[in-house]
Residue frames relative to the residue before (quaternion, step in Angstrom):
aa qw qx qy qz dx dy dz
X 1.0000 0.0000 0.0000 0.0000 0.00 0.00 0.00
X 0.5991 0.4923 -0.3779 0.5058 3.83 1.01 -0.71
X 0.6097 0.4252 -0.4202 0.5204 4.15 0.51 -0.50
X 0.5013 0.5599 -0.4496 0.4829 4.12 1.14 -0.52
X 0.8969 0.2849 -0.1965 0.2753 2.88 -0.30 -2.07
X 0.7941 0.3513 -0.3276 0.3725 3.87 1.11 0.00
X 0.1529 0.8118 -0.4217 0.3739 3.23 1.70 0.96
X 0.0199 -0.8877 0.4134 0.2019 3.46 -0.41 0.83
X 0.5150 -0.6216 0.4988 0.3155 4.02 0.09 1.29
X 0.6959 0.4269 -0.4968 0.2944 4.04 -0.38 -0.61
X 0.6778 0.6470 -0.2537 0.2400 3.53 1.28 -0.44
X 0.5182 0.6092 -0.2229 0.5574 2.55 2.37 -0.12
X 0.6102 0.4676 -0.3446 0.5388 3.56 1.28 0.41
X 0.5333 0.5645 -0.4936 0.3914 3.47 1.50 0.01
X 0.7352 -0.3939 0.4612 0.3028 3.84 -1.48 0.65
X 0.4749 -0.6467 0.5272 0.2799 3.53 -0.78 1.13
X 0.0214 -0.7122 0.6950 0.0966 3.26 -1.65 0.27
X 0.5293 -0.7255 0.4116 0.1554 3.72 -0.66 1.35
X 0.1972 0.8063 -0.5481 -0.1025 3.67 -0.65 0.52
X 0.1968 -0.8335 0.4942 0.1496 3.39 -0.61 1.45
X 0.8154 -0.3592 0.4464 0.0823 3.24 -1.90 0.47
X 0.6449 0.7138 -0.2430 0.1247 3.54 1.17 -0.36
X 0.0132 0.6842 -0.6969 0.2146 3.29 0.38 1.67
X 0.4758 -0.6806 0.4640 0.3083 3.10 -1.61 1.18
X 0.3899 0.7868 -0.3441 0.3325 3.63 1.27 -0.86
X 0.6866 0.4949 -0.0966 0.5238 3.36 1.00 -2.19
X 0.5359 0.7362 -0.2338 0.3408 3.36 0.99 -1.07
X 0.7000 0.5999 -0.0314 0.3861 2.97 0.68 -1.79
X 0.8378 0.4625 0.0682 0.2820 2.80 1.39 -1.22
X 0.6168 0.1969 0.0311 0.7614 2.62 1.93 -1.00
X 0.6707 -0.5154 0.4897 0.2115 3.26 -1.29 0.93
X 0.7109 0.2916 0.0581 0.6373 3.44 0.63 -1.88
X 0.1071 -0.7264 0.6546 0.1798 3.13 -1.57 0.43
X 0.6626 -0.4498 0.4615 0.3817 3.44 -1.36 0.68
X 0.0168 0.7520 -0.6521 0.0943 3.13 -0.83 1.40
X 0.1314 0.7432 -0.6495 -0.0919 3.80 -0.77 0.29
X 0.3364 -0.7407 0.5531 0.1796 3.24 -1.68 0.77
X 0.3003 -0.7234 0.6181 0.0671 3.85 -1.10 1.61
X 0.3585 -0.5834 0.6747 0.2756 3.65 -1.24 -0.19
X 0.4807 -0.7009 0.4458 0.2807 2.99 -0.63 1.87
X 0.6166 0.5732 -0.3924 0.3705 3.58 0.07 -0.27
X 0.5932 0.4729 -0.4050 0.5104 3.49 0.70 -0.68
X 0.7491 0.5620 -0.1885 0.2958 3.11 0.06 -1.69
X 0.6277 0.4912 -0.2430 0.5528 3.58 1.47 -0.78
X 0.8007 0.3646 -0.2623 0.3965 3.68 1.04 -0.69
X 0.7902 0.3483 -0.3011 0.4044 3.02 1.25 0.66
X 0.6806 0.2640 -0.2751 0.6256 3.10 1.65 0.94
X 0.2339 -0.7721 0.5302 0.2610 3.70 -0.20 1.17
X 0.5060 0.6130 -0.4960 0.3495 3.69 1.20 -0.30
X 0.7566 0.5152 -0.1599 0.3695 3.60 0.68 -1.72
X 0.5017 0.5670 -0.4263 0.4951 3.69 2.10 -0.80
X 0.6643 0.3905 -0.4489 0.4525 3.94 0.53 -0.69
X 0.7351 0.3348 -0.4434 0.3885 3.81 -0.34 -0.33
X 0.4869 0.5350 -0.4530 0.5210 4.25 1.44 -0.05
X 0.8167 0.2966 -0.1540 0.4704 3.48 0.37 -1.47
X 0.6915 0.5633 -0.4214 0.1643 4.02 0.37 -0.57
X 0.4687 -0.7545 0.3240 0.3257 3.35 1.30 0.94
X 0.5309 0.6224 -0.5097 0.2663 3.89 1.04 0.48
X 0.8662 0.0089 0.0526 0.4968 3.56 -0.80 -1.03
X 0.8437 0.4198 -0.0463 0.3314 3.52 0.59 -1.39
X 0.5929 0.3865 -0.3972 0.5843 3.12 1.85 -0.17
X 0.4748 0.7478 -0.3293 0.3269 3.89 1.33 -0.35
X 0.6764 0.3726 -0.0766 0.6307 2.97 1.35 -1.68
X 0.1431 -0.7609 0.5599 0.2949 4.02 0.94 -0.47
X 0.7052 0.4158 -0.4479 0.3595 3.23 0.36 1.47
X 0.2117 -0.7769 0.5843 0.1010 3.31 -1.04 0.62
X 0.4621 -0.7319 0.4980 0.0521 3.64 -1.50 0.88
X 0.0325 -0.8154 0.5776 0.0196 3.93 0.55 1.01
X 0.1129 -0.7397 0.6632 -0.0162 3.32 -0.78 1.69
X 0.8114 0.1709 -0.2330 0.5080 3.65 -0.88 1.06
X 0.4121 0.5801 -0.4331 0.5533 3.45 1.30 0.59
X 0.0951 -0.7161 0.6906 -0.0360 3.55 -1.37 1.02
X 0.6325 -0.6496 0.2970 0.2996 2.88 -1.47 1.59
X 0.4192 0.7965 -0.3199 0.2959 3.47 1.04 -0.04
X 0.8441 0.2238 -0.0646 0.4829 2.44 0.84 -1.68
X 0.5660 0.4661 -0.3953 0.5533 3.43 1.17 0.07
X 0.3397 0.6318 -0.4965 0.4888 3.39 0.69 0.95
X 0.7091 0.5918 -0.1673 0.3449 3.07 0.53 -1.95
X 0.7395 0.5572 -0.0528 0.3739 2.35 0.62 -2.38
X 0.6835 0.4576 -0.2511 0.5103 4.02 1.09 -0.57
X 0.6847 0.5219 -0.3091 0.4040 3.38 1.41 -0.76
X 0.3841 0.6252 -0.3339 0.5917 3.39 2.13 -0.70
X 0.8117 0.3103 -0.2450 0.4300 3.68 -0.32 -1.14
X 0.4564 0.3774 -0.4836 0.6445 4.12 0.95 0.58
X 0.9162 0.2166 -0.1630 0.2951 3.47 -0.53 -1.51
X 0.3477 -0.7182 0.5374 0.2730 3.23 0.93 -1.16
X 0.7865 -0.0007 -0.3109 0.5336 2.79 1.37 1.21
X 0.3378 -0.7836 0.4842 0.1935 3.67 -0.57 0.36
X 0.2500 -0.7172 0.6375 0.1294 3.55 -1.71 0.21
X 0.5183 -0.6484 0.4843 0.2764 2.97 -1.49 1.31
X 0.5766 0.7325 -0.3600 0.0375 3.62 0.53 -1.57
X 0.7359 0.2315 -0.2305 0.5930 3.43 0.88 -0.62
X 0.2819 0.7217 -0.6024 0.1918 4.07 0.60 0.54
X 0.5485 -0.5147 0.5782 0.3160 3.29 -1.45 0.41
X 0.9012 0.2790 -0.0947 0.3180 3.35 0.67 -1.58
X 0.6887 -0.4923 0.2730 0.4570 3.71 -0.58 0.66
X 0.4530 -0.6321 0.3465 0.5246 3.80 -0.30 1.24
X 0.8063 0.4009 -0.3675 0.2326 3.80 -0.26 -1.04
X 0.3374 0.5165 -0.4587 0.6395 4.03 1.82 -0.05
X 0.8009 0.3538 -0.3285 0.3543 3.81 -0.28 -0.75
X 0.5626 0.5669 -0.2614 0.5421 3.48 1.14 -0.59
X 0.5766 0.5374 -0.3091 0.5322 4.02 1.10 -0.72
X 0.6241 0.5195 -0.2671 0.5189 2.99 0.52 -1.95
X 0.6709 0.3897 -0.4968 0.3888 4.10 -0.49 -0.44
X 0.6825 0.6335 -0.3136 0.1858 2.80 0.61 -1.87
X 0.5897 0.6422 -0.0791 0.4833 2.93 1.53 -1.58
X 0.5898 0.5924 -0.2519 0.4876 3.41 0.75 -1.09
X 0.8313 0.3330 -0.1077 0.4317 3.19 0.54 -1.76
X 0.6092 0.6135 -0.3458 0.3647 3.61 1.12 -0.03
X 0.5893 0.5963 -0.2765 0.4697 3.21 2.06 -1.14
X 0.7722 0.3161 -0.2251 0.5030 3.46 0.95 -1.06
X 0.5240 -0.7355 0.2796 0.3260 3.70 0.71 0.42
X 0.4626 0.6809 -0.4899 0.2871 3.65 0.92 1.04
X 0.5381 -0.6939 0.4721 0.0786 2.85 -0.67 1.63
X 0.7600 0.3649 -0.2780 0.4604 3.84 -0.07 -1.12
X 0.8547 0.3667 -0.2393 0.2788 4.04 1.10 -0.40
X 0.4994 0.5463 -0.4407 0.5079 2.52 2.17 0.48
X 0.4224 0.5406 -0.4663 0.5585 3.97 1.37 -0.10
X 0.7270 0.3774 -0.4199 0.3908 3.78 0.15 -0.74
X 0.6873 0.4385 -0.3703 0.4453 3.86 0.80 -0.56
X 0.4795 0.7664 -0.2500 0.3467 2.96 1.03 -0.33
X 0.6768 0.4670 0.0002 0.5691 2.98 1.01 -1.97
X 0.7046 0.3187 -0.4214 0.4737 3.90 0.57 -0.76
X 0.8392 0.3070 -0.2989 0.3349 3.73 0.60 -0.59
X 0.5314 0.4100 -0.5816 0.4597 3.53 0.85 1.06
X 0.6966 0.4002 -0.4229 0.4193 3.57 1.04 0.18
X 0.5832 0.4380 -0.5397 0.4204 3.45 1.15 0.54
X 0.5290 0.6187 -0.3412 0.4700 3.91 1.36 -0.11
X 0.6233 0.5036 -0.3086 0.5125 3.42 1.46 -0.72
X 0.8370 0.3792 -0.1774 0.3524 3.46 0.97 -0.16
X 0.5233 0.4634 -0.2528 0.6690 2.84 2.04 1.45
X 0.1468 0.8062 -0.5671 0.0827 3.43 0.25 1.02
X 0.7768 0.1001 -0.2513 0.5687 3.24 0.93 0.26
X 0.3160 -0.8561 0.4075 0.0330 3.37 -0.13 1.46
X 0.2516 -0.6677 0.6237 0.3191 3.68 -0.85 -0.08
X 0.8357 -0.2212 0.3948 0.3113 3.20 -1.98 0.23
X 0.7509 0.2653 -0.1807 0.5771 3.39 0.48 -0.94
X 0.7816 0.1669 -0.4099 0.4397 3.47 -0.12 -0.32
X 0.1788 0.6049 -0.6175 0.4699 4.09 0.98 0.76
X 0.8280 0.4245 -0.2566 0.2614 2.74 -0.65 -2.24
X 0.5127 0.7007 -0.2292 0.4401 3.94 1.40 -0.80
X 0.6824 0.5986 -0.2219 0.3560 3.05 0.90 -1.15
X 0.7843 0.5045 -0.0756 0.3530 2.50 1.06 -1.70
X 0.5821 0.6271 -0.2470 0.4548 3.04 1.72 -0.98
X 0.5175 0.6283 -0.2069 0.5428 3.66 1.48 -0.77
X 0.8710 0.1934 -0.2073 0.4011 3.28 0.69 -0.81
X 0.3198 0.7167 -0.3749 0.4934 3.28 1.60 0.53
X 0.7837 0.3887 -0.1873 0.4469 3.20 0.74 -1.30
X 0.6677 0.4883 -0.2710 0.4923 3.71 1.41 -0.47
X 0.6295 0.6405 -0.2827 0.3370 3.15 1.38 0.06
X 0.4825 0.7593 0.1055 0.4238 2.45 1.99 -1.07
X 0.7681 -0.3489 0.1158 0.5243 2.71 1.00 -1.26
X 0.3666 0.5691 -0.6315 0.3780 2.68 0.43 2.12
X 0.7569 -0.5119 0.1875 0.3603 3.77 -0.81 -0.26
X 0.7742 0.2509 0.1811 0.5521 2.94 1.20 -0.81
X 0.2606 -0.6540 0.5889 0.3970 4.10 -0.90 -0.02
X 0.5549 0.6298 -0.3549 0.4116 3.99 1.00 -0.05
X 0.5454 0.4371 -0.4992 0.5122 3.67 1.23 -0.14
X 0.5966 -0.7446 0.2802 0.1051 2.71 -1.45 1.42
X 0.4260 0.7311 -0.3183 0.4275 3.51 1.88 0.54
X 0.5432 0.5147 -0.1765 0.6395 3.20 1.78 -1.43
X 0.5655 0.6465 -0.4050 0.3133 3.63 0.48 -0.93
X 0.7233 0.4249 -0.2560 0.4805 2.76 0.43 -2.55
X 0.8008 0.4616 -0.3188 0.2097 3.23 -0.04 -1.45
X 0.4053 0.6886 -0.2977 0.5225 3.98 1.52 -0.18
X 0.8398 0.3255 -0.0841 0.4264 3.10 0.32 -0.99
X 0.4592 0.4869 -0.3691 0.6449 3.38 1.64 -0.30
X 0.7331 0.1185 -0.4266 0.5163 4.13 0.29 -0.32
X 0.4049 0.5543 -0.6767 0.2664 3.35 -0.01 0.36
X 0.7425 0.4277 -0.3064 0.4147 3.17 0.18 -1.32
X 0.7333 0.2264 -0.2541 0.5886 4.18 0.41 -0.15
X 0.0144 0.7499 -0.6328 0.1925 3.69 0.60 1.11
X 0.8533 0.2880 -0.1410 0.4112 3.10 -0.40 -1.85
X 0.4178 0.6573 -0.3414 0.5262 4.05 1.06 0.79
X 0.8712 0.0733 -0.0189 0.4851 3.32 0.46 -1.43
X 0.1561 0.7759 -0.5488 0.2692 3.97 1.31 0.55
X 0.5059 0.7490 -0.2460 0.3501 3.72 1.13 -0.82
X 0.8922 0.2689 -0.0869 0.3522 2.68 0.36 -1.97
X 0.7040 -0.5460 0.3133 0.3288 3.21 -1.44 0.81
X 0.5258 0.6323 -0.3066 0.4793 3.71 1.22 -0.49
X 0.6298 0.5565 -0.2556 0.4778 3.57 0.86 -1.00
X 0.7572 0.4337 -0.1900 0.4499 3.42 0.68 -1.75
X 0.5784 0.5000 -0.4670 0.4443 3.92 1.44 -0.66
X 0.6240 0.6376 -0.2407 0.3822 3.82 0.78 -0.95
X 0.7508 0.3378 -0.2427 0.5132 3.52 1.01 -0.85
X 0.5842 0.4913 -0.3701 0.5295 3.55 1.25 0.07
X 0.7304 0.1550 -0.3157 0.5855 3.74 0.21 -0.52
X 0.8103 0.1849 -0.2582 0.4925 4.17 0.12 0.46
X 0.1111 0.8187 -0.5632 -0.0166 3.16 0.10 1.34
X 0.6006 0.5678 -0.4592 0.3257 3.26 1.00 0.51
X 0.5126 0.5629 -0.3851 0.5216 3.29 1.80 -0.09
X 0.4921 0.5294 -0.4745 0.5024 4.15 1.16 -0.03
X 0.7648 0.4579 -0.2939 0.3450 2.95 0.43 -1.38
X 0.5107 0.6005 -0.3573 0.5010 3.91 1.24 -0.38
X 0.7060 0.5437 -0.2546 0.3756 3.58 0.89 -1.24
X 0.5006 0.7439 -0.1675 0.4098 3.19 1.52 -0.61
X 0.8942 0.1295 -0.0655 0.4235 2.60 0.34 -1.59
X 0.3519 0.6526 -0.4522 0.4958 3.41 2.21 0.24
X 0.7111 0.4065 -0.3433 0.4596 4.15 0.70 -0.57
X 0.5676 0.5013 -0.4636 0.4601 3.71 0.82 -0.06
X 0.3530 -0.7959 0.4909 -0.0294 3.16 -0.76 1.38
X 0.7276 0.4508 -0.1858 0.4825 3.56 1.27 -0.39
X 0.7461 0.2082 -0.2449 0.5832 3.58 1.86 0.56
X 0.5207 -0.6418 0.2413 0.5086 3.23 -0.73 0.88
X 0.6310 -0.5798 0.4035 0.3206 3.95 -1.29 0.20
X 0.2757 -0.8165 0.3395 0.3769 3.46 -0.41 0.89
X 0.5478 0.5273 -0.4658 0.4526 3.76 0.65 0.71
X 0.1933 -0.8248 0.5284 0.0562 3.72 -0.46 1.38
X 0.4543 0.7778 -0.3915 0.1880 3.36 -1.01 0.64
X 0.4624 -0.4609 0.4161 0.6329 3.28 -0.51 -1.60
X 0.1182 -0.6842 0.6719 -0.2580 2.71 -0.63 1.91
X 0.1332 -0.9446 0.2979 0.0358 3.43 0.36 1.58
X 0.6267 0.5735 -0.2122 0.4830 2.93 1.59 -1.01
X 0.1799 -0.8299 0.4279 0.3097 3.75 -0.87 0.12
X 0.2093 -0.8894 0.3458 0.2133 3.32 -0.49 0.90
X 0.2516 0.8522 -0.4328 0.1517 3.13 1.22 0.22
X 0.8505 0.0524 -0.0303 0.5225 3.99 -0.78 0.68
X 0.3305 0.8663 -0.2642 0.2654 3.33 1.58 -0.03
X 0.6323 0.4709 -0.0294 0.6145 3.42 1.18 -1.67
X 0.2375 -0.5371 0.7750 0.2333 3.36 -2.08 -0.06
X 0.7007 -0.1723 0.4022 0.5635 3.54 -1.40 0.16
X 0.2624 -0.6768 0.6685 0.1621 2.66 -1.50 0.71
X 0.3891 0.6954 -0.3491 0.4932 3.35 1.65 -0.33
X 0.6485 0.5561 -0.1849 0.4859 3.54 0.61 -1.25
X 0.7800 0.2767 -0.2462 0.5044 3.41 0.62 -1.09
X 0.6275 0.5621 -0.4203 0.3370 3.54 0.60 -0.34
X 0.6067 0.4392 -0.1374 0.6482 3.34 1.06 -1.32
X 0.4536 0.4829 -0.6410 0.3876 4.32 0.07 0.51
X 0.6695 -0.3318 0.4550 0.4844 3.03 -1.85 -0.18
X 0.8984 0.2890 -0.2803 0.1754 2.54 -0.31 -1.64
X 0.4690 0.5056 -0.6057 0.3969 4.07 0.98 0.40
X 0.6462 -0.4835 0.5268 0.2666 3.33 -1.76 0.80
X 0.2983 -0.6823 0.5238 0.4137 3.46 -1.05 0.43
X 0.3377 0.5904 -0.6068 0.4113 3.97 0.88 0.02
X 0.8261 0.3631 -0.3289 0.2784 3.64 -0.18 -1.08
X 0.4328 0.7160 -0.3341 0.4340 3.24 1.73 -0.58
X 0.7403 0.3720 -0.2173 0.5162 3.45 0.66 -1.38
X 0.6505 0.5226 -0.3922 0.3872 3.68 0.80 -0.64
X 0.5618 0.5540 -0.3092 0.5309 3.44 1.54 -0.20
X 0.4663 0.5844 -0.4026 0.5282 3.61 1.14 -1.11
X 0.7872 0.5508 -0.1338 0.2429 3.18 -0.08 -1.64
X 0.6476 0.4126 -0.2765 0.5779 3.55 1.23 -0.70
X 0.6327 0.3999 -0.3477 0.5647 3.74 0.42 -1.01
X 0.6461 0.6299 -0.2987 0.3109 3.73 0.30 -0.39
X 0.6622 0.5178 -0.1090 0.5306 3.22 2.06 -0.60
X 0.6331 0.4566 -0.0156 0.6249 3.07 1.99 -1.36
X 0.8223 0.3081 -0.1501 0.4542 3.58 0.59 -0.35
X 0.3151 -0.7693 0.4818 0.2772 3.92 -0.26 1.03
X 0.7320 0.5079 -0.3919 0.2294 3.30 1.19 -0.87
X 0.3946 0.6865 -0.3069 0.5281 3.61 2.26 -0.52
X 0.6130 0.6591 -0.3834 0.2068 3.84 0.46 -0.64
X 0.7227 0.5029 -0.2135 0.4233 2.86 1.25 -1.84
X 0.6624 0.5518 -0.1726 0.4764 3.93 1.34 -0.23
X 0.3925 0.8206 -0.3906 0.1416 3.41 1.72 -0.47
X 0.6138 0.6423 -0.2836 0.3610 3.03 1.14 -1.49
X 0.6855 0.4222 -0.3412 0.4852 3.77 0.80 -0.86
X 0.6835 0.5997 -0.2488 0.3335 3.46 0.91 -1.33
X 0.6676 0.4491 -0.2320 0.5467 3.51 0.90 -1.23
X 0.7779 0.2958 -0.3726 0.4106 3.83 0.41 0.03
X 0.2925 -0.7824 0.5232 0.1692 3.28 -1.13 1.23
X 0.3770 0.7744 -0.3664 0.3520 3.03 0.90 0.64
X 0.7176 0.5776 -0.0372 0.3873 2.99 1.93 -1.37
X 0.6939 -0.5707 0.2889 0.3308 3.49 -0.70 0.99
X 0.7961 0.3790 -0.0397 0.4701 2.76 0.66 -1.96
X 0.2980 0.7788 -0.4452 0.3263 3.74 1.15 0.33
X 0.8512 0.2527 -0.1748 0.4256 3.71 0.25 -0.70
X 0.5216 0.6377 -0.2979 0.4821 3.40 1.87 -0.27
X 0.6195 0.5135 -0.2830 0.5219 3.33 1.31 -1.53
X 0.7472 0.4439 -0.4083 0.2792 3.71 0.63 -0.96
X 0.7032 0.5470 -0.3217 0.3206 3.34 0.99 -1.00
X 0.5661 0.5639 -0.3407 0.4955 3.72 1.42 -0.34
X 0.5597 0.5103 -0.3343 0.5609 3.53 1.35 -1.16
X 0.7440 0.5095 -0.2932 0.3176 3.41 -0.40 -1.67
X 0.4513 0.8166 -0.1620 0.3213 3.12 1.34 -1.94
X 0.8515 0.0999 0.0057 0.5148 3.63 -0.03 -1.55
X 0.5558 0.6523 -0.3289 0.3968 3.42 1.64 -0.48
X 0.7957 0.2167 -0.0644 0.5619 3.41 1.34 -1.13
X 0.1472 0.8807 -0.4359 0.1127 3.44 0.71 0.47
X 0.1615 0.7924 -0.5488 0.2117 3.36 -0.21 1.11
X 0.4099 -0.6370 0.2803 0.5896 4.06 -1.10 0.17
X 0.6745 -0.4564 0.4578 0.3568 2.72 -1.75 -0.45
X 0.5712 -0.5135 0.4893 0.4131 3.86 -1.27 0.02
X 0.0992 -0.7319 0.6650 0.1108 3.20 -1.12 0.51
């Protein structure tokens, strides 16, 4: 009732403005794209990003439409039901709640709206707060979430990547396994190399901020966990491979390290990784 009672009605007399659908992917695919029509007014008062392409009297405010590339119909769902209610719902999403929860965040960072990128924000560290010991599947989530904020946000210091970093840090030596983990440390090896040094517990982490979670004493060796059975030797090498880029003393060895093919792959890492990441163990 409070998103009702301070809702202002005159904006509903402002002149429609068109947003289209226009991934090329979607494109491809469909004849038509998802279009939905907003009242240019709304849409301007809650994004100063979205008020210049409404008001800047070129192409898009001419044609009163605009074209959201990498935007899914999902989330421009949300994202309109936010800019009526001022808040949104997961229940009928396509995408897993904490991918949909990114996806705003994201959304709301490109077009510069502050209050909905706190609100995504806020539902998906409180659905992480309510999982300290995750399963496989809601891991495999995680990971997917932070893939996509990596991606395509600015930086590993925005404080979405952050939270969400530091939330696998702390269940590292758990999910090394999973295939999600091993896709992440291969196409971001600078986001491994963060994870690292976010589970070492005896220097400060190299991501500053609000790092909420604590990781002290949290972790085993990461040495240990790389070099176990049960971690793949892909992920082994996908580790090799990041510290290999970032570290001079990892360079002169790359050739063995970077191939997962290689015996001495999971032996080198735990001795490397070993003294490199030393931290205690769980008890």
């Amino acid at each position: 009732m409070e998103a009702l009672n301070t809702f202002n009605f005159n904006i509903l007399k402002s002149p429609l403005f068109k947003l289209t659908l226009g991934d090329k992917k979607q494109s491809a695919e469909n004849d038509d794209n998802t279009a939905f029509f907003v009242q240019r007014e709304l849409l301007a008062s809650v994004s100063p990003e979205m008020r210049k392409h409404i008001e800047n009297g070129m192409k898009e405010a001419l044609n009163g439409e605009m074209v959201l590339h990498d935007v899914d119909e999902d989330t421009l769902q949300r994202f309109l039901q936010w800019a009526y209610m001022k808040d949104y719902e997961t229940s009928q999403s396509t995408n897993p709640a904490l991918l949909l929860h990114a996806k705003l965040y994201v959304f709301a960072d490109r077009f510069n709206i502050g209050s909905l990128k706190d609100l995504s924000f806020g539902k998906l560290t409180s659905i992480l707060n309510e999982h300290a010991n995750p399963d496989h599947s809601f891991s495999a989530d995680v990971f997917t979430a932070a893939k996509y904020a990596i991606e395509n946000l600015p930086a590993l210091t925005e404080r979405l990547v952050d939270h969400l970093l530091n939330y696998i840090a702390q269940i590292l030596d758990n999910v090394c396994d999973l295939p999600e983990f091993e896709e992440l440390a291969l196409a971001h090896p600078h986001a491994a190399v963060a994870l690292v040094r976010l589970a070492r517990a005896e220097k400060p982490p190299l991501i500053k901020g609000s790092a909420t979670i604590p990781l002290s004493g949290v972790i085993t060796p990461l040495g240990d966990v790389v070099g176990s059975p049960s971690t793949s030797l892909p992920a082994a090498a996908a580790f090799a491979s990041a510290f290999a880029s970032t570290d001079p003393n990892w360079r002169r060895q790359g050739a063995i390290m970077c191939n997962p093919d290689s015996p001495p792959a999971a032996s080198l890492l735990r001795d490397q990784l070993g003294r490199y990441a030393a931290y205690p163990r769980r008890h």
